[in-house]
Biopython code that builds the backbone (N, CA, C, O; Angstrom):
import numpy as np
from Bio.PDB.StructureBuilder import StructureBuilder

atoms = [
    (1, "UNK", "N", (52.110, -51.545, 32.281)),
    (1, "UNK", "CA", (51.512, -52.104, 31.102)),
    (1, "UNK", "C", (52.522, -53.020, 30.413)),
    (1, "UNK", "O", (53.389, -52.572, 29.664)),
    (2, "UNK", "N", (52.397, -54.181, 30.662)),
    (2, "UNK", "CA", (53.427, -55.117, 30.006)),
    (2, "UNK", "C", (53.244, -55.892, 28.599)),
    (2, "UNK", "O", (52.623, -56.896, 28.249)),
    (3, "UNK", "N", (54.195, -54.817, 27.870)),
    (3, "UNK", "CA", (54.184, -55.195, 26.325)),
    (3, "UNK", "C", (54.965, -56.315, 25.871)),
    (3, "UNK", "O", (56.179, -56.514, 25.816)),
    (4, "UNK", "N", (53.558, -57.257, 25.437)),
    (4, "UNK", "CA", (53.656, -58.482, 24.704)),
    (4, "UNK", "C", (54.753, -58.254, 23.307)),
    (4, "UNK", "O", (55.597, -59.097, 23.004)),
    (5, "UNK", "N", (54.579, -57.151, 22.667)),
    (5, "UNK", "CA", (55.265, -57.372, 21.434)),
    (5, "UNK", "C", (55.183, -56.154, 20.775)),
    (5, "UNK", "O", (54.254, -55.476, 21.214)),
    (6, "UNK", "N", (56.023, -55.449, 19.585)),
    (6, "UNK", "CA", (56.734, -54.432, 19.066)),
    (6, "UNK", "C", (56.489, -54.644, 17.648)),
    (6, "UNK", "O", (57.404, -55.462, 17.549)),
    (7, "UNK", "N", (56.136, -54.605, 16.763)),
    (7, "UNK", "CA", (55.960, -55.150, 15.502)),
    (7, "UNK", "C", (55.403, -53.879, 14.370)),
    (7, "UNK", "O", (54.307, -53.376, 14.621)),
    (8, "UNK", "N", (56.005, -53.496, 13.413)),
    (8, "UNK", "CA", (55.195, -52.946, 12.268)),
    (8, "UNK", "C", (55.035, -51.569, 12.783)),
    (8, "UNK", "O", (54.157, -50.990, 12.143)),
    (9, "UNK", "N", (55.634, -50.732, 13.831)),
    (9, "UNK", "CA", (54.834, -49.584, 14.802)),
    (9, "UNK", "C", (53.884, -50.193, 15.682)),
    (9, "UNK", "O", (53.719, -49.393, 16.602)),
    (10, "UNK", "N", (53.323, -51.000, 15.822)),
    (10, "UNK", "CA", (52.021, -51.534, 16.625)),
    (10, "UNK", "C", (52.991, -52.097, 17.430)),
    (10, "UNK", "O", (53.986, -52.785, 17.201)),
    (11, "UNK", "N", (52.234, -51.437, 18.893)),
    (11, "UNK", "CA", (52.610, -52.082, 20.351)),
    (11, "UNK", "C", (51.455, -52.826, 20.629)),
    (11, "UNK", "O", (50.401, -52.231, 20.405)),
    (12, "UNK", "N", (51.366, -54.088, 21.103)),
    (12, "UNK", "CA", (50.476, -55.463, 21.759)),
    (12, "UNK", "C", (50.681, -54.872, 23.238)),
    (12, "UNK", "O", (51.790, -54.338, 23.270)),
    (13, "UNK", "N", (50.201, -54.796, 24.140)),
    (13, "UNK", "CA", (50.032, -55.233, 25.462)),
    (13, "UNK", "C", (48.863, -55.128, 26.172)),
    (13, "UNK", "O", (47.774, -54.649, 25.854)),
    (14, "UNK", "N", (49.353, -55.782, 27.443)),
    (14, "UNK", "CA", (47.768, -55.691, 28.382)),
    (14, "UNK", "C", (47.871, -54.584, 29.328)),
    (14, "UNK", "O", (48.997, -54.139, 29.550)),
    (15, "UNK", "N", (46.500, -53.892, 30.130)),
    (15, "UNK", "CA", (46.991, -53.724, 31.446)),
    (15, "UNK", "C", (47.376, -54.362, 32.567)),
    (15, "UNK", "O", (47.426, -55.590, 32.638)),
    (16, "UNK", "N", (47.646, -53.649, 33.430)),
    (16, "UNK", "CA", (48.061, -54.718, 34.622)),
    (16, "UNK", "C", (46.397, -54.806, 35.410)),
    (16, "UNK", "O", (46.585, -55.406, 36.469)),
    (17, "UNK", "N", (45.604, -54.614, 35.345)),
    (17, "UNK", "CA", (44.111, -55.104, 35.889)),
    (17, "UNK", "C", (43.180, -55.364, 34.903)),
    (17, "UNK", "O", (42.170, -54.669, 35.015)),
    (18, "UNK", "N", (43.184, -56.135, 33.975)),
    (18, "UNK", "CA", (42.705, -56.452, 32.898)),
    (18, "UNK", "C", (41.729, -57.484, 33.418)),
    (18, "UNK", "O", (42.039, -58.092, 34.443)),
    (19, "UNK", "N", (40.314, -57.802, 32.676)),
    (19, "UNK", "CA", (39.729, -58.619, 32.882)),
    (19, "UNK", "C", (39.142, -59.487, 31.438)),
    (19, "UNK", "O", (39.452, -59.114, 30.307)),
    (20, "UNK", "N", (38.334, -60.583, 31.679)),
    (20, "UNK", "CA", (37.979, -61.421, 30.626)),
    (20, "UNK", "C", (36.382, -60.699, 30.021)),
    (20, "UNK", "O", (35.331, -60.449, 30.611)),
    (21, "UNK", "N", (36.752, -60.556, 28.799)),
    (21, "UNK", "CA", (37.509, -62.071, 27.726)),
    (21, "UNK", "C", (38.566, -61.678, 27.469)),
    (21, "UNK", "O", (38.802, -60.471, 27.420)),
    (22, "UNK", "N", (39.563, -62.696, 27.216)),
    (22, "UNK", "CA", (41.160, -61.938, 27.203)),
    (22, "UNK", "C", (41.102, -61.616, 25.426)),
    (22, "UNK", "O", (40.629, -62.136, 24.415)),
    (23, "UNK", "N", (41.917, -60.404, 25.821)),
    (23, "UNK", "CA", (42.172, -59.643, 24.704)),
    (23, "UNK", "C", (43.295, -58.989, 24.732)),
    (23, "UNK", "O", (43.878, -58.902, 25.812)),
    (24, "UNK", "N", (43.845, -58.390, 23.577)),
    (24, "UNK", "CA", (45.039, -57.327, 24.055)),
    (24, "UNK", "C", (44.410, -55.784, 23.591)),
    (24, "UNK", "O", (43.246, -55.514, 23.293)),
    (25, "UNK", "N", (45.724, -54.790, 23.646)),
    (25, "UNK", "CA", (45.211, -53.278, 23.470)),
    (25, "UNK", "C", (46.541, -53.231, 22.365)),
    (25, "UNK", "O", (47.479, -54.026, 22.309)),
    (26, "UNK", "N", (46.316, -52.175, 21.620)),
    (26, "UNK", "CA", (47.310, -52.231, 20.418)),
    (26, "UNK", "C", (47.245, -50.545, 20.403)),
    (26, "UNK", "O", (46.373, -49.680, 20.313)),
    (27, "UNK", "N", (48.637, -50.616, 20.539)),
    (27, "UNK", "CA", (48.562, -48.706, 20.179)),
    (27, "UNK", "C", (50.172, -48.563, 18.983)),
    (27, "UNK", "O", (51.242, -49.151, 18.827)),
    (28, "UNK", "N", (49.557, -47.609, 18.495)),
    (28, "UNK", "CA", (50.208, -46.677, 17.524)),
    (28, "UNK", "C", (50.437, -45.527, 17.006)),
    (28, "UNK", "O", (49.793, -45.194, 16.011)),
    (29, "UNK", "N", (51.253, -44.800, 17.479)),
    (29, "UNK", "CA", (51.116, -43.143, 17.349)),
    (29, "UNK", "C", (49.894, -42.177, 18.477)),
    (29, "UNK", "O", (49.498, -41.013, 18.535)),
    (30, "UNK", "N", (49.745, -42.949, 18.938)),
    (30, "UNK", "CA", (48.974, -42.620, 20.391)),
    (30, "UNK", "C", (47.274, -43.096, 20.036)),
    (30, "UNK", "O", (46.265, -43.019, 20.736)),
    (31, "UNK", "N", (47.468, -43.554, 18.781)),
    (31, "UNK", "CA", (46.251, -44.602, 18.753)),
    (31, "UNK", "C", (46.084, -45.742, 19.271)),
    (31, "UNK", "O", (46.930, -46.571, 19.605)),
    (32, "UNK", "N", (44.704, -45.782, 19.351)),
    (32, "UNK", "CA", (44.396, -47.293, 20.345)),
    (32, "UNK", "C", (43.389, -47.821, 19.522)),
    (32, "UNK", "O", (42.690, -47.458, 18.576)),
    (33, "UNK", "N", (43.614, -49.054, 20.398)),
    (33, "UNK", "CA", (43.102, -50.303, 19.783)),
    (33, "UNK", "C", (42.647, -51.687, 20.725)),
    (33, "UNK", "O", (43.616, -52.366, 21.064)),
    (34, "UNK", "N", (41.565, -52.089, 21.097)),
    (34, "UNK", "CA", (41.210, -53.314, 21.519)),
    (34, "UNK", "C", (40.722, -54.532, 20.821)),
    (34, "UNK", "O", (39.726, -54.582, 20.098)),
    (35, "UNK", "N", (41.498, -55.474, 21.103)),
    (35, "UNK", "CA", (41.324, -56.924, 19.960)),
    (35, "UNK", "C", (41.028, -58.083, 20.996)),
    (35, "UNK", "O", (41.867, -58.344, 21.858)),
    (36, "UNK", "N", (39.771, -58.817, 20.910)),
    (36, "UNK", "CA", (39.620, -59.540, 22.030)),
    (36, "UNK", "C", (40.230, -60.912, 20.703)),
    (36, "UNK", "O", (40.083, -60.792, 19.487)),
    (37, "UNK", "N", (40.829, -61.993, 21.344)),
    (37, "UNK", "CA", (41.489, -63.431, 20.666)),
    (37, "UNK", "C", (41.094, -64.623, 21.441)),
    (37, "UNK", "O", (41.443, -65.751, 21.092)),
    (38, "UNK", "N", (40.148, -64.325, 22.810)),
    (38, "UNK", "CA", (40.120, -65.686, 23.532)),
    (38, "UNK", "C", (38.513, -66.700, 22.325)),
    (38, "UNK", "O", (38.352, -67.767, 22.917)),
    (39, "UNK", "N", (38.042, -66.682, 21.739)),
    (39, "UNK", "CA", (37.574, -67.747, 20.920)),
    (39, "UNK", "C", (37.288, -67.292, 19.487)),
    (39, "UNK", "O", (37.002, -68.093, 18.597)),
    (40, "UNK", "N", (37.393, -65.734, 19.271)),
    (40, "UNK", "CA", (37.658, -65.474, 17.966)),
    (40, "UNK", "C", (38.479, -64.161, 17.651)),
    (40, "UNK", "O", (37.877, -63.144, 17.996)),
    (41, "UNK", "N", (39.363, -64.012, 17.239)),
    (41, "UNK", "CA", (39.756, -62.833, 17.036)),
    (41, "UNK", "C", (39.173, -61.463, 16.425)),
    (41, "UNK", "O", (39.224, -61.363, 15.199)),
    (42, "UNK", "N", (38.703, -60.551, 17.054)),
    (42, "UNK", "CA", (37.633, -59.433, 16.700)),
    (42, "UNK", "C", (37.771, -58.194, 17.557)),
    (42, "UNK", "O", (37.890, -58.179, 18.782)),
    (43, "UNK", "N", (37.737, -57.147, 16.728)),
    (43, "UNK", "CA", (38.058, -55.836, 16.761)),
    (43, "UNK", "C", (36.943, -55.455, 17.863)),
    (43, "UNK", "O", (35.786, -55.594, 17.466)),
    (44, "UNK", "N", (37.119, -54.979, 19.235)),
    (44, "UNK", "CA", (36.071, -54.695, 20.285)),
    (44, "UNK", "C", (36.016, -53.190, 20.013)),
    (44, "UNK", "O", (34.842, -52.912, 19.770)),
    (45, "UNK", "N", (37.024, -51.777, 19.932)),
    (45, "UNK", "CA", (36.801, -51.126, 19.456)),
    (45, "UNK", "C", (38.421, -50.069, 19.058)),
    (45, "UNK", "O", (39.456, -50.148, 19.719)),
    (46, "UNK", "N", (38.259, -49.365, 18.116)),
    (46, "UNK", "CA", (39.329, -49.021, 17.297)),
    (46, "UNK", "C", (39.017, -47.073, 17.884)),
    (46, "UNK", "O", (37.933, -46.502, 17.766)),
    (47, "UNK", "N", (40.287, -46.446, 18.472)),
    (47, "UNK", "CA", (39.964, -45.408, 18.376)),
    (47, "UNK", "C", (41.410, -44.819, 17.453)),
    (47, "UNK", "O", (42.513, -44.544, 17.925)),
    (48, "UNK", "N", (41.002, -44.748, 16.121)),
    (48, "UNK", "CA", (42.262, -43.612, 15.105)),
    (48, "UNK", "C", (42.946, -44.877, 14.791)),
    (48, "UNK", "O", (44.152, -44.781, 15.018)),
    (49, "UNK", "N", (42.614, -45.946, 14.378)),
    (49, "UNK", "CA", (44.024, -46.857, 13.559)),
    (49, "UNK", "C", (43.609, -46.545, 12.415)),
    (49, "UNK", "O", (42.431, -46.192, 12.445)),
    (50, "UNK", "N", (43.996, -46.527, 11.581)),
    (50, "UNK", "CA", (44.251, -46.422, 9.861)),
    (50, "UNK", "C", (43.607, -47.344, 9.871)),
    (50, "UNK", "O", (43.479, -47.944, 10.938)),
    (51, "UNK", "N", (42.902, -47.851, 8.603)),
    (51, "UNK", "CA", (42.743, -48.952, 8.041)),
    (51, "UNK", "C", (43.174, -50.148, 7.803)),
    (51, "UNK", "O", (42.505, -51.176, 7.697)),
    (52, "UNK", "N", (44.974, -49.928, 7.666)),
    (52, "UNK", "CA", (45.673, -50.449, 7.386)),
    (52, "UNK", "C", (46.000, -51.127, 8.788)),
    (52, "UNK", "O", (45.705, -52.300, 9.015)),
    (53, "UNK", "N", (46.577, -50.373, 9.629)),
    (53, "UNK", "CA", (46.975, -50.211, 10.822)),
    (53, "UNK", "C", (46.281, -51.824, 11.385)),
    (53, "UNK", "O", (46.825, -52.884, 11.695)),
    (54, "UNK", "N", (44.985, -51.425, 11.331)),
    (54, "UNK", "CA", (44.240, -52.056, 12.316)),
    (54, "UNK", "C", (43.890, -53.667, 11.328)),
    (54, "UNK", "O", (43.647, -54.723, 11.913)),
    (55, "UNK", "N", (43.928, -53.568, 10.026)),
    (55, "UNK", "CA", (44.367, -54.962, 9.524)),
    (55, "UNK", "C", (45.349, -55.522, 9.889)),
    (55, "UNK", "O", (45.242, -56.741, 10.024)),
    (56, "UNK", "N", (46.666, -54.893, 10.190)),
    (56, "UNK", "CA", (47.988, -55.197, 10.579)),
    (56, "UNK", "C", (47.819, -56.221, 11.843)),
    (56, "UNK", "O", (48.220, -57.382, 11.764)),
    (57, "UNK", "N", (47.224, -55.720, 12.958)),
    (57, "UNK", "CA", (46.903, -55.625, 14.110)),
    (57, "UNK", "C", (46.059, -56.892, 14.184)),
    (57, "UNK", "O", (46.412, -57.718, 15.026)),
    (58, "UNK", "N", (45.133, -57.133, 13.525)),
    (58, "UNK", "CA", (43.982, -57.998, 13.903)),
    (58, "UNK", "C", (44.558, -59.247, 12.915)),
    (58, "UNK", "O", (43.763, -60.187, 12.905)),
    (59, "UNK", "N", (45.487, -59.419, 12.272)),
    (59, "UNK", "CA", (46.988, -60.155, 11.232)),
    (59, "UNK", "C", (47.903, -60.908, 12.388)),
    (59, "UNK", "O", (48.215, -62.078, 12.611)),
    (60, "UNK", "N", (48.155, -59.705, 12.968)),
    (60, "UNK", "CA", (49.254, -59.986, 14.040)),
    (60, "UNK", "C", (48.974, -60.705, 15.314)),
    (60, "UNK", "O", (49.724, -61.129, 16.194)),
    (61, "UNK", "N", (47.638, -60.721, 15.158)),
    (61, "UNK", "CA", (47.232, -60.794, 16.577)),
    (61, "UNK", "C", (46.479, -62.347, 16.431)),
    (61, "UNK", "O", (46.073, -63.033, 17.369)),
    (62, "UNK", "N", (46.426, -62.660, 15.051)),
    (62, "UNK", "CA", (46.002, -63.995, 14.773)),
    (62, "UNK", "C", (47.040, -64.967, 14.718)),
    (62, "UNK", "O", (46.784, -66.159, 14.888)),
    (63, "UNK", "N", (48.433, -64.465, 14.447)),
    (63, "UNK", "CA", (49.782, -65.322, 13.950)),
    (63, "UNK", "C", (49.906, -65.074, 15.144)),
    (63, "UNK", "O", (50.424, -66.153, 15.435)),
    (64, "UNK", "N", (49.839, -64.285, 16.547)),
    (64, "UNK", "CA", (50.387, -64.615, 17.616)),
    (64, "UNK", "C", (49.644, -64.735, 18.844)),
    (64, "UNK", "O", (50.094, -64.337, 19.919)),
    (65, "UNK", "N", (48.304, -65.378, 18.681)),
    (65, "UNK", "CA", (46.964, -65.301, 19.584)),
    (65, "UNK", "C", (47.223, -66.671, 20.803)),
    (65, "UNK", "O", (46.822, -66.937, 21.937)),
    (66, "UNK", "N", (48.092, -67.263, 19.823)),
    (66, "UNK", "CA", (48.280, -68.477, 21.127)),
    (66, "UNK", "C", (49.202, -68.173, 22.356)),
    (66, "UNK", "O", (48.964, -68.320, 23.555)),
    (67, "UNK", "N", (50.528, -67.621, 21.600)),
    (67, "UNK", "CA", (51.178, -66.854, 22.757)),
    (67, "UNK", "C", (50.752, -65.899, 23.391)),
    (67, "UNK", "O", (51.062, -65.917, 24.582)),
    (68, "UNK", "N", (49.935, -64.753, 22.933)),
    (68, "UNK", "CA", (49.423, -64.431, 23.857)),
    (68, "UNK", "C", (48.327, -64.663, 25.042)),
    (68, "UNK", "O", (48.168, -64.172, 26.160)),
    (69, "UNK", "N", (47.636, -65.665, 24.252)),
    (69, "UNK", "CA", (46.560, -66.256, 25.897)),
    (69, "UNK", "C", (47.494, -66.816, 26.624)),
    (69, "UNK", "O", (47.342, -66.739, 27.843)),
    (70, "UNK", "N", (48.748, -67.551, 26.076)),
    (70, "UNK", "CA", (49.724, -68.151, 27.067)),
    (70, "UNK", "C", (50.145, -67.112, 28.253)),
    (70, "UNK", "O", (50.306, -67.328, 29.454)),
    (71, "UNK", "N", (50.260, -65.975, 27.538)),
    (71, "UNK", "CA", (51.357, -64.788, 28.391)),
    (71, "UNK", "C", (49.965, -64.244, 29.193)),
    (71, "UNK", "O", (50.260, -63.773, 30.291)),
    (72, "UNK", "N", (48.606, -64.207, 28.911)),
    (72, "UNK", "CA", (47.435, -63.728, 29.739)),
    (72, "UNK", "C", (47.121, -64.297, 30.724)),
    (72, "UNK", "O", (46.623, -63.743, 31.704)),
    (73, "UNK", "N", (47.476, -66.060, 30.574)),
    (73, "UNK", "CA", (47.375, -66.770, 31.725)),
    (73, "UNK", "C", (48.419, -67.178, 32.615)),
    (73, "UNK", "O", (48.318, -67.667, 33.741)),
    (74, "UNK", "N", (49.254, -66.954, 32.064)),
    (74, "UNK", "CA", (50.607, -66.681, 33.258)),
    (74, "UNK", "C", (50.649, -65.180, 34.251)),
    (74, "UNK", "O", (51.065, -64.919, 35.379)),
    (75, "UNK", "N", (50.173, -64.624, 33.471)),
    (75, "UNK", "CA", (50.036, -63.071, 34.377)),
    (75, "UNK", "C", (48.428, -63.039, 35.302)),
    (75, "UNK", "O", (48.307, -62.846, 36.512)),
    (76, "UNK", "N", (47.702, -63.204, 34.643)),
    (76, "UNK", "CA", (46.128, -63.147, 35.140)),
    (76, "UNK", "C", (45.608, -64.656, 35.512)),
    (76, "UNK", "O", (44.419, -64.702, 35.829)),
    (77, "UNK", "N", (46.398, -66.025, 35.521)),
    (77, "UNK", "CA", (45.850, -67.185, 35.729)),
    (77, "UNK", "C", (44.672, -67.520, 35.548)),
    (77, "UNK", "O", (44.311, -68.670, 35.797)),
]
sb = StructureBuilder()
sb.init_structure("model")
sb.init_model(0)
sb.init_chain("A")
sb.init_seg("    ")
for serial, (resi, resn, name, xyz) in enumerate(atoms, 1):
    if name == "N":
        sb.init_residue(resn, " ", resi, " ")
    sb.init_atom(name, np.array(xyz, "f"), 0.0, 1.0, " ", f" {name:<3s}", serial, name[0])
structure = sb.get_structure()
């Protein structure tokens, strides 16, 4: 599972057999989290983020949505 990024407690990464629409997975404290970013950034589904958490997350994932389709299409082309 190659993690995009470390931020706030929230881990970004993908799996390694991931498919479209690209999105990442966000975990925290063994919570999870799916955020799809390929044409709008939106919460696909949240299992246990805080409130907060998952604002953080769907924040983070907007200030860094370009690098990550970059890093989705270098791994998944």
């Amino acid at each position: 599972m190659p993690t995009l990024l470390r931020i706030f407690g929230l881990r970004f990464f993908f799996y390694l057999d991931e498919h479209l629409p690209i999105h990442v997975h966000v975990e925290c404290g063994g919570k999870m989290a799916k955020i799809e970013i390929e044409s709008e950034v939106r919460v696909v589904y949240n299992h246990g983020l805080k409130e907060q958490e998952l604002r953080t997350a769907v924040d983070t994932c907007s200030i860094y949505r370009e690098n990550f389709i970059a890093e989705w299409h270098k791994r998944f082309g």
